[in-house]
LORO-58039 format. One record per residue: residue in three letters; x, y, z of N, C-alpha, C in turn. Coordinates in steps of 0.2 Angstrom, whole numbers, padded with zeros to 4 digits, always signed. Atoms other than C-alpha are relative to their C-alpha. Last residue first. Layout:
BEGIN
type ALA | nc1 X | nc2 Y | nc3 Z | cac1 X | cac2 Y | cac3 Z | cc1 X | cc2 Y | cc3 Z
...
//
This chain:
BEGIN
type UNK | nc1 +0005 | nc2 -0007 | nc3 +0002 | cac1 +0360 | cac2 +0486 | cac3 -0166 | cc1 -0004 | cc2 +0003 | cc3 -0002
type UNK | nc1 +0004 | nc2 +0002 | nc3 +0008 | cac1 +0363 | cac2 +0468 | cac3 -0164 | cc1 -0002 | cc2 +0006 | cc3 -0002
type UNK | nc1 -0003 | nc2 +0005 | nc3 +0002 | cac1 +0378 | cac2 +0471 | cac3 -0151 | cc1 -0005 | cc2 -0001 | cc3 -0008
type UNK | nc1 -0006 | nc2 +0000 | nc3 +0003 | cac1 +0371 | cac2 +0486 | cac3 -0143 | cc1 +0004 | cc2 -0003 | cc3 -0004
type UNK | nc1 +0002 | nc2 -0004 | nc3 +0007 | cac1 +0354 | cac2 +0477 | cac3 -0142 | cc1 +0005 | cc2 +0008 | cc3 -0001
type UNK | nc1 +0004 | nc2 +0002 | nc3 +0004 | cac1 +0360 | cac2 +0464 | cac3 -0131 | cc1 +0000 | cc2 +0006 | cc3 -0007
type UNK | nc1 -0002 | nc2 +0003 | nc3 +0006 | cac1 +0370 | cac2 +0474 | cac3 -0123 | cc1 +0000 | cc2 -0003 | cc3 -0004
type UNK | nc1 -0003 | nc2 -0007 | nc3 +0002 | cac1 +0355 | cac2 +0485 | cac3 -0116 | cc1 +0007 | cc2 -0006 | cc3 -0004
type UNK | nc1 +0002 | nc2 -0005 | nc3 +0005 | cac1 +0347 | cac2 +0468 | cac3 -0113 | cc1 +0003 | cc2 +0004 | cc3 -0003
type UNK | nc1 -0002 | nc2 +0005 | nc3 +0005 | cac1 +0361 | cac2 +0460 | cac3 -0102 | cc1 -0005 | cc2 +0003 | cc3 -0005
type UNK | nc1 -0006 | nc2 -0004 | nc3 +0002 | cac1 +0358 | cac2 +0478 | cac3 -0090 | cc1 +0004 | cc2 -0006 | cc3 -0009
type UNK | nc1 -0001 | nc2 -0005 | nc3 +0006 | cac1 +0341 | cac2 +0473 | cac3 -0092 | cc1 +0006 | cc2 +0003 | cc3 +0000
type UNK | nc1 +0002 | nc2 -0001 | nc3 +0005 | cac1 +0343 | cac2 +0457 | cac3 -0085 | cc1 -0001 | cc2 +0006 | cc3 -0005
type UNK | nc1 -0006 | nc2 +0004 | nc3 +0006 | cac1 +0355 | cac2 +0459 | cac3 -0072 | cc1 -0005 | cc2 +0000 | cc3 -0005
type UNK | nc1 -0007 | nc2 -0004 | nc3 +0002 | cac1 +0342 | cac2 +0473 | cac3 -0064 | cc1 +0004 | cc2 -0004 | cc3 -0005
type UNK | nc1 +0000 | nc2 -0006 | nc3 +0002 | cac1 +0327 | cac2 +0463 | cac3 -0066 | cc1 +0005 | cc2 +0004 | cc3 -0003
type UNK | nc1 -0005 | nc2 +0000 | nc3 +0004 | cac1 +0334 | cac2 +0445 | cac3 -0059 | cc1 -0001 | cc2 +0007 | cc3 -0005
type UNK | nc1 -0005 | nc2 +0002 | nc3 -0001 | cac1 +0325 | cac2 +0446 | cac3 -0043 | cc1 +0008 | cc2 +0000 | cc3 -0005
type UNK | nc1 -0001 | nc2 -0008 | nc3 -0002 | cac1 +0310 | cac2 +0451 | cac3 -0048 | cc1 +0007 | cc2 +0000 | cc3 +0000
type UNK | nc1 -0006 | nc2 -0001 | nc3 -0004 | cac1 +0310 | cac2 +0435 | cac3 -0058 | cc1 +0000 | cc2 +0006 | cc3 +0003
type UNK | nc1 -0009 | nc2 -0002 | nc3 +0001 | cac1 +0296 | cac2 +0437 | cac3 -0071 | cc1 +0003 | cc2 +0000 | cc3 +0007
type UNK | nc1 +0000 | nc2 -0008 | nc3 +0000 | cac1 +0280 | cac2 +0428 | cac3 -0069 | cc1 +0007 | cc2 +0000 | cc3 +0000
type UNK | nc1 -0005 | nc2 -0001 | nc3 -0003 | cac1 +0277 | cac2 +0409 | cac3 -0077 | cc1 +0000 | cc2 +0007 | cc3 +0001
type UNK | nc1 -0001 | nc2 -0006 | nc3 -0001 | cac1 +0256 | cac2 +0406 | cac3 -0078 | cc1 +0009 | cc2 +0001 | cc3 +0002
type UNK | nc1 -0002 | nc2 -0003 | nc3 -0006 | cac1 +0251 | cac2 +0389 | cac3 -0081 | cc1 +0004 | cc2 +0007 | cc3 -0001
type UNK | nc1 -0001 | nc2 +0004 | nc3 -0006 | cac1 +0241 | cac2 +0378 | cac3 -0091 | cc1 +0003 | cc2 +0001 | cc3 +0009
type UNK | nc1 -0006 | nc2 +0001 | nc3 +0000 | cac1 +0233 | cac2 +0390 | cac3 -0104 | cc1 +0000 | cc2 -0005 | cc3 +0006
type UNK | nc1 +0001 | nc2 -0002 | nc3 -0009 | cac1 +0218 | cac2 +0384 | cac3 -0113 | cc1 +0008 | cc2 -0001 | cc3 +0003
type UNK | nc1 -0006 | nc2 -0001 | nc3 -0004 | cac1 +0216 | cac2 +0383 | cac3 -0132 | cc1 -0003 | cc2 -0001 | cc3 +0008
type UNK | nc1 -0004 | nc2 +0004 | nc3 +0001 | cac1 +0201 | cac2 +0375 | cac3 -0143 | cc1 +0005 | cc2 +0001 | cc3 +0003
type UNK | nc1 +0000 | nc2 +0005 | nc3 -0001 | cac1 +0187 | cac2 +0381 | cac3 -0133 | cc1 +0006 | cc2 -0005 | cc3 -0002
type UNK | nc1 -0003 | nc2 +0000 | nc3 -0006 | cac1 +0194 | cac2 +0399 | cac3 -0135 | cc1 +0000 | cc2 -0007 | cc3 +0003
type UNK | nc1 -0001 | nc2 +0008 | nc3 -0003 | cac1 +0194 | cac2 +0396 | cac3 -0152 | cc1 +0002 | cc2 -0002 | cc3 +0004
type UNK | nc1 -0005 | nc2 -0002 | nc3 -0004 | cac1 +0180 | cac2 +0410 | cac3 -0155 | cc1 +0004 | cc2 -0007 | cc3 +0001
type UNK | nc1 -0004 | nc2 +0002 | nc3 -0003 | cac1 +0168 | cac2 +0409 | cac3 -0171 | cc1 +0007 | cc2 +0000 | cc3 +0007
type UNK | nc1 -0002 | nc2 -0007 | nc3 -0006 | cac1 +0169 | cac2 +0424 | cac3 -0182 | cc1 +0000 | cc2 -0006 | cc3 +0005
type UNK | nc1 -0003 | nc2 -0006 | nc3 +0003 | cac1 +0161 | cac2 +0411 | cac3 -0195 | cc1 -0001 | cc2 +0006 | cc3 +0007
type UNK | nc1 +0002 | nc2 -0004 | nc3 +0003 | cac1 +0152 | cac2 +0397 | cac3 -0188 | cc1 +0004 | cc2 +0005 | cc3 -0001
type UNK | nc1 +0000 | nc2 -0004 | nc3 -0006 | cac1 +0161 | cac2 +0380 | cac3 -0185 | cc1 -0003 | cc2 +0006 | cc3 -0001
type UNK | nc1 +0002 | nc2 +0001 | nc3 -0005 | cac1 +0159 | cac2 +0368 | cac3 -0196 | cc1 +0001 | cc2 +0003 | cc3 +0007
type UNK | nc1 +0006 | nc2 -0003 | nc3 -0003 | cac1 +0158 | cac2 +0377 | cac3 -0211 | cc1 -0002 | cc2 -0003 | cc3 +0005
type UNK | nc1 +0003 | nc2 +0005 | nc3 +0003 | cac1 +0174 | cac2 +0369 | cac3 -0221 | cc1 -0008 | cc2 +0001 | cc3 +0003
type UNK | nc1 +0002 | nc2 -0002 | nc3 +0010 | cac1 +0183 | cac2 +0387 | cac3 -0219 | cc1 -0005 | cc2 -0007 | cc3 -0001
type UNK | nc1 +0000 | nc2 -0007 | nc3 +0001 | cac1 +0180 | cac2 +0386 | cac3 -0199 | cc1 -0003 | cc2 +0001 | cc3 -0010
type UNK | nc1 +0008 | nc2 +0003 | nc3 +0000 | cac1 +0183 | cac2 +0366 | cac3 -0197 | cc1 -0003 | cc2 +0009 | cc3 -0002
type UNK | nc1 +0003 | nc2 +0003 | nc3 +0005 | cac1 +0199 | cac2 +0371 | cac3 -0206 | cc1 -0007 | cc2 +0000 | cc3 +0002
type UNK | nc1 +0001 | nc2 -0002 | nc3 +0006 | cac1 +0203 | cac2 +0384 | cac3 -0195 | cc1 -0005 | cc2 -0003 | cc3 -0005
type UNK | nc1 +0005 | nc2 -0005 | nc3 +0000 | cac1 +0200 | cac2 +0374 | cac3 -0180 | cc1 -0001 | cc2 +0007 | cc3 -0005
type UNK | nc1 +0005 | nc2 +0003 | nc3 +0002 | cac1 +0212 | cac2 +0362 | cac3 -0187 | cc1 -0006 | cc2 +0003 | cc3 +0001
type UNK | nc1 +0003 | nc2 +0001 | nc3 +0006 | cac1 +0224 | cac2 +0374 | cac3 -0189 | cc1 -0005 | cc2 -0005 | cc3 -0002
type UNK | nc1 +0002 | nc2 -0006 | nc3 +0002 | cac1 +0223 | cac2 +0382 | cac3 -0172 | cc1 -0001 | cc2 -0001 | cc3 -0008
type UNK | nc1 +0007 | nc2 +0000 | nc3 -0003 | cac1 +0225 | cac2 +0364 | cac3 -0164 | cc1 -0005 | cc2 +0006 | cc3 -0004
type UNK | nc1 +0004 | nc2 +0006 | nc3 +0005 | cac1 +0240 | cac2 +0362 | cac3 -0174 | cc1 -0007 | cc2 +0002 | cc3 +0003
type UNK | nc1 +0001 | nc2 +0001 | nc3 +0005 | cac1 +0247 | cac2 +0377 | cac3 -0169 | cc1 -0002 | cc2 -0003 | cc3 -0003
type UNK | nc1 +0006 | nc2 -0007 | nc3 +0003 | cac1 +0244 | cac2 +0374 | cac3 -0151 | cc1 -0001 | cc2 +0001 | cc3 -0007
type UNK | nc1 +0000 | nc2 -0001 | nc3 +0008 | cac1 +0254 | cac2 +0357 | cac3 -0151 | cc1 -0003 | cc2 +0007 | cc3 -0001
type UNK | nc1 -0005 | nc2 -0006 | nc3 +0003 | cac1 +0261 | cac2 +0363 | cac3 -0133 | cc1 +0000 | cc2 -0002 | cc3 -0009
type UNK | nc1 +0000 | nc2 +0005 | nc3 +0005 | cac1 +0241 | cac2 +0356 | cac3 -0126 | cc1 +0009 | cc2 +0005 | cc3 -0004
type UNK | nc1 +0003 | nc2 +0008 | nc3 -0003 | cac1 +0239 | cac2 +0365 | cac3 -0110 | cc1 +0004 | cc2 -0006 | cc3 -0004
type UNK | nc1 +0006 | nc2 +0004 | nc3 +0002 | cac1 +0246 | cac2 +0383 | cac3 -0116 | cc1 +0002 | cc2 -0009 | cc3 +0002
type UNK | nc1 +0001 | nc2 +0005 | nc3 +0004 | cac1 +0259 | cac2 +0392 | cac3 -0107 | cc1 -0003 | cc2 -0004 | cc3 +0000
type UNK | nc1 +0003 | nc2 +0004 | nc3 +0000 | cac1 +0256 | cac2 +0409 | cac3 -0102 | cc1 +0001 | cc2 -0006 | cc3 -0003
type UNK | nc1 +0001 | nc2 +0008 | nc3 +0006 | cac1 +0271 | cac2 +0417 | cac3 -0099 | cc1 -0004 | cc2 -0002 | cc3 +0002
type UNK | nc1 +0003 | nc2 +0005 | nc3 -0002 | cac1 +0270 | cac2 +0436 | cac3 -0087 | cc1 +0000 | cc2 -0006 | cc3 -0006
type UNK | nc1 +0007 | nc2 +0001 | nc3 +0002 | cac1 +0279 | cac2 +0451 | cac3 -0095 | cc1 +0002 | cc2 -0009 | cc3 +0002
type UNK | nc1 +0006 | nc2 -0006 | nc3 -0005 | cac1 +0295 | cac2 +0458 | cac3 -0091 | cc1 -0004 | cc2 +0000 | cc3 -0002
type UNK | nc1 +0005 | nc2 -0003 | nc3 +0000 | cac1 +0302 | cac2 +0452 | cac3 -0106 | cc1 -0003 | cc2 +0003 | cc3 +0001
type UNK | nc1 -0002 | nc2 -0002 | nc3 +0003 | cac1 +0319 | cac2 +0444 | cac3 -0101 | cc1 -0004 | cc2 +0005 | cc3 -0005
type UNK | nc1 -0007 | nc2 -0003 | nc3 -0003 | cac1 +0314 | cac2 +0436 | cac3 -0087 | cc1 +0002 | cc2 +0006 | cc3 -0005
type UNK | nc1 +0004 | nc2 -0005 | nc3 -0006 | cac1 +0296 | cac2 +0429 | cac3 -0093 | cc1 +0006 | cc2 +0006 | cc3 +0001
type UNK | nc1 +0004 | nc2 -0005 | nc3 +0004 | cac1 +0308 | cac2 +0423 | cac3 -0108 | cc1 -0005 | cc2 +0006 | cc3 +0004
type UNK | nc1 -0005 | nc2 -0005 | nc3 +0004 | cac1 +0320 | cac2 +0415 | cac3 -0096 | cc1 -0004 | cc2 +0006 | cc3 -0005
type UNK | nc1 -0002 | nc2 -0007 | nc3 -0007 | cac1 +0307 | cac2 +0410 | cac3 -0085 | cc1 +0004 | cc2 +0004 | cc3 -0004
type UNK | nc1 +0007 | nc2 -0005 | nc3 -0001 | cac1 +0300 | cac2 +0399 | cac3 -0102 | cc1 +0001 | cc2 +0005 | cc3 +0007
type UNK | nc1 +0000 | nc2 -0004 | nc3 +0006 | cac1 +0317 | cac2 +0393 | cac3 -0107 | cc1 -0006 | cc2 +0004 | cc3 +0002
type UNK | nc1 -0005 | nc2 -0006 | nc3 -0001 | cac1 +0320 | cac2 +0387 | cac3 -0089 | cc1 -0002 | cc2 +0004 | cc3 -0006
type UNK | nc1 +0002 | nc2 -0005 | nc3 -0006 | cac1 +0303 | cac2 +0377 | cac3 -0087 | cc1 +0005 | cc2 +0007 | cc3 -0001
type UNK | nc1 -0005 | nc2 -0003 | nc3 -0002 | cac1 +0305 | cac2 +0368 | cac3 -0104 | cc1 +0002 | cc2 +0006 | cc3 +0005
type UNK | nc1 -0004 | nc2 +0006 | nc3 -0004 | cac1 +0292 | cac2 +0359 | cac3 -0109 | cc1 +0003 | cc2 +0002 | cc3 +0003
type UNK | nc1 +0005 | nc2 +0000 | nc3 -0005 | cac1 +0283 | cac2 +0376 | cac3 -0117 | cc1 +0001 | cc2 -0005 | cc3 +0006
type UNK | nc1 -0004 | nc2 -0005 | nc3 -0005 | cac1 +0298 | cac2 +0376 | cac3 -0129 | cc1 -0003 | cc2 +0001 | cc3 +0008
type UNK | nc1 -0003 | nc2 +0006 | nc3 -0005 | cac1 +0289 | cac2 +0359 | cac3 -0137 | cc1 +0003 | cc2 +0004 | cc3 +0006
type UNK | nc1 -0004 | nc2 +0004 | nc3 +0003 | cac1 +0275 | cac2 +0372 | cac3 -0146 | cc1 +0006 | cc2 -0004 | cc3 +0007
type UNK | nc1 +0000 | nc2 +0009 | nc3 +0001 | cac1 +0267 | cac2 +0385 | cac3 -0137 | cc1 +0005 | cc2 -0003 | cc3 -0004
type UNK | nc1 -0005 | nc2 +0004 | nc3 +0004 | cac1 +0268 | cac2 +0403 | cac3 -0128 | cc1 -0002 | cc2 -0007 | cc3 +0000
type UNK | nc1 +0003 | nc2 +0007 | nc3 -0002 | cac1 +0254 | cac2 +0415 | cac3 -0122 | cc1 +0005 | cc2 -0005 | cc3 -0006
type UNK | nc1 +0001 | nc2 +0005 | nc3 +0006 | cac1 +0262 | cac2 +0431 | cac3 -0119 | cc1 -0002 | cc2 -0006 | cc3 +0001
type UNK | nc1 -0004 | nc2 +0005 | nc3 -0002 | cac1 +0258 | cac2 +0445 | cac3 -0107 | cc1 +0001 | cc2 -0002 | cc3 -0006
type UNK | nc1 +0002 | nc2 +0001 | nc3 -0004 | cac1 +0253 | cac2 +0465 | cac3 -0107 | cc1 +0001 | cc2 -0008 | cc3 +0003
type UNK | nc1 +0002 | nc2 +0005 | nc3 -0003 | cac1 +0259 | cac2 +0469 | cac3 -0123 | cc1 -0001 | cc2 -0001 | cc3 +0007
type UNK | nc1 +0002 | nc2 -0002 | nc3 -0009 | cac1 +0259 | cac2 +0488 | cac3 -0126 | cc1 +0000 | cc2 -0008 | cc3 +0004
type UNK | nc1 +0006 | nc2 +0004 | nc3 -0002 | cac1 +0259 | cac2 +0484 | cac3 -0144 | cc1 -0002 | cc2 +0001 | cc3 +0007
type UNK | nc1 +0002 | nc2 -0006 | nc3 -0003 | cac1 +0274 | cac2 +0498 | cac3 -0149 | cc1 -0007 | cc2 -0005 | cc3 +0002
type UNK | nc1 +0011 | nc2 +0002 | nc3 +0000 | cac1 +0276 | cac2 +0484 | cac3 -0162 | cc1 -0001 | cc2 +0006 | cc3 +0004
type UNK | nc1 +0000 | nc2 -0004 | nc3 +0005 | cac1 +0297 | cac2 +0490 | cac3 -0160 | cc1 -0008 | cc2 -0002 | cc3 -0002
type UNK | nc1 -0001 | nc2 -0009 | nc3 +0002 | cac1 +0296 | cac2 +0487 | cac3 -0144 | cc1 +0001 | cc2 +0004 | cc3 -0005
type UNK | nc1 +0005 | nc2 -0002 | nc3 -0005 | cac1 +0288 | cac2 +0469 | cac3 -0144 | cc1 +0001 | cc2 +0009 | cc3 +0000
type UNK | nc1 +0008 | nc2 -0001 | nc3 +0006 | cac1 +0300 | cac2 +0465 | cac3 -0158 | cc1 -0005 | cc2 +0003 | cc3 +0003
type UNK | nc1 -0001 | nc2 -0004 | nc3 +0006 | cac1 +0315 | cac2 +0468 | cac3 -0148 | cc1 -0005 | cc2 +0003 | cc3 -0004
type UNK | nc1 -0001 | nc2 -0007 | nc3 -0002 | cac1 +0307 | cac2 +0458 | cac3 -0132 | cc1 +0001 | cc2 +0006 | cc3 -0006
type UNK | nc1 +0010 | nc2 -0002 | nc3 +0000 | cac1 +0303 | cac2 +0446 | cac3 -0144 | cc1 +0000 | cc2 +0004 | cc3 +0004
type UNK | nc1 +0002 | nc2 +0000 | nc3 +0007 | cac1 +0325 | cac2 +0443 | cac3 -0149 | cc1 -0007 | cc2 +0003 | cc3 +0001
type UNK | nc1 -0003 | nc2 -0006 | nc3 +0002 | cac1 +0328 | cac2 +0446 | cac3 -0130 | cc1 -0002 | cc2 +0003 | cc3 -0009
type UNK | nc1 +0005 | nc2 -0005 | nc3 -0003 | cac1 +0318 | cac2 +0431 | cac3 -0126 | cc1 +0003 | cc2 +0011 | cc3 +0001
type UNK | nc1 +0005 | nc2 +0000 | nc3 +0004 | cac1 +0328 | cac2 +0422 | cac3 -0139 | cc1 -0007 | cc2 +0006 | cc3 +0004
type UNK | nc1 +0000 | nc2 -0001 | nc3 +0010 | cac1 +0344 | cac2 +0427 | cac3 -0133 | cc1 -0006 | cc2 -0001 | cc3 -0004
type UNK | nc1 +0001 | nc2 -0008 | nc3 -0001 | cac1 +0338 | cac2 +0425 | cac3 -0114 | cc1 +0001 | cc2 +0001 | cc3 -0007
type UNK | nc1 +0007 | nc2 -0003 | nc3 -0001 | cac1 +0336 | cac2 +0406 | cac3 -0119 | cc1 -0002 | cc2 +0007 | cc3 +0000
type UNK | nc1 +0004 | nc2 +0001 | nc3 +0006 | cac1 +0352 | cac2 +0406 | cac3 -0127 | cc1 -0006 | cc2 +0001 | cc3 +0003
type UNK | nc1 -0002 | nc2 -0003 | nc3 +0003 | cac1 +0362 | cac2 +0412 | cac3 -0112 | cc1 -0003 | cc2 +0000 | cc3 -0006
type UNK | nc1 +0001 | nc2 -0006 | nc3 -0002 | cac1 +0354 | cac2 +0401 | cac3 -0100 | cc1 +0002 | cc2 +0006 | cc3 -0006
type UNK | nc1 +0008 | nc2 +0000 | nc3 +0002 | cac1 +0359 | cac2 +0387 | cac3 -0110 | cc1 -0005 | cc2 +0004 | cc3 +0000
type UNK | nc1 +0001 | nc2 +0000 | nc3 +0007 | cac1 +0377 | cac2 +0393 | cac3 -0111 | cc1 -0008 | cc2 +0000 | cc3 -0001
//
């Protein structure tokens, strides 16, 4: 079942990802999910694109505060906040689970049509 929810979510961004037409090349994930070795294979898995998960999994917060220092002028305008991120590690997809997975995609997105 757990397995079943993680591909559910990484089925969900997969979706968005093909309808953005972005060409995405990886993702860089944060927040608690980033803990979570299986949910992030799962995503890898069900993606077909490489997971960077970042150092620190408050990312958000770090990217609000670097904002602020931004709008308060202590950062200079354009500014990069590569300083403020950094990924930790790199999960790659499963070769191995390719086939089943996109055959579970395809019902995937017969089911939510």
């Amino acid at each position: 079942m757990r397995r079943a929810a993680y591909e559910a979510s990484g089925f969900a961004t997969r979706h968005l990802l093909d309808l953005g037409g972005s060409g995405a090349q990886r993702i860089v994930a944060t927040g608690g999910g980033v803990r979570d070795a299986a949910w992030v294979q799962a995503l890898a898995d069900a993606t077909g694109l490489p997971v960077d998960a970042v150092a620190v999994p408050e990312g958000g917060a770090l990217g609000a505060a670097w904002l602020a220092r931004v709008a308060a002028g202590l950062e200079p305008l354009g500014s990069t906040a590569s300083g403020w991120v950094r990924s930790d590690h790199r999960i790659e997809p499963d070769p191995r689970a390719r086939e089943a997975v996109a055959a579970r995609y395809a019902r995937y997105r017969e089911l939510a049509g």
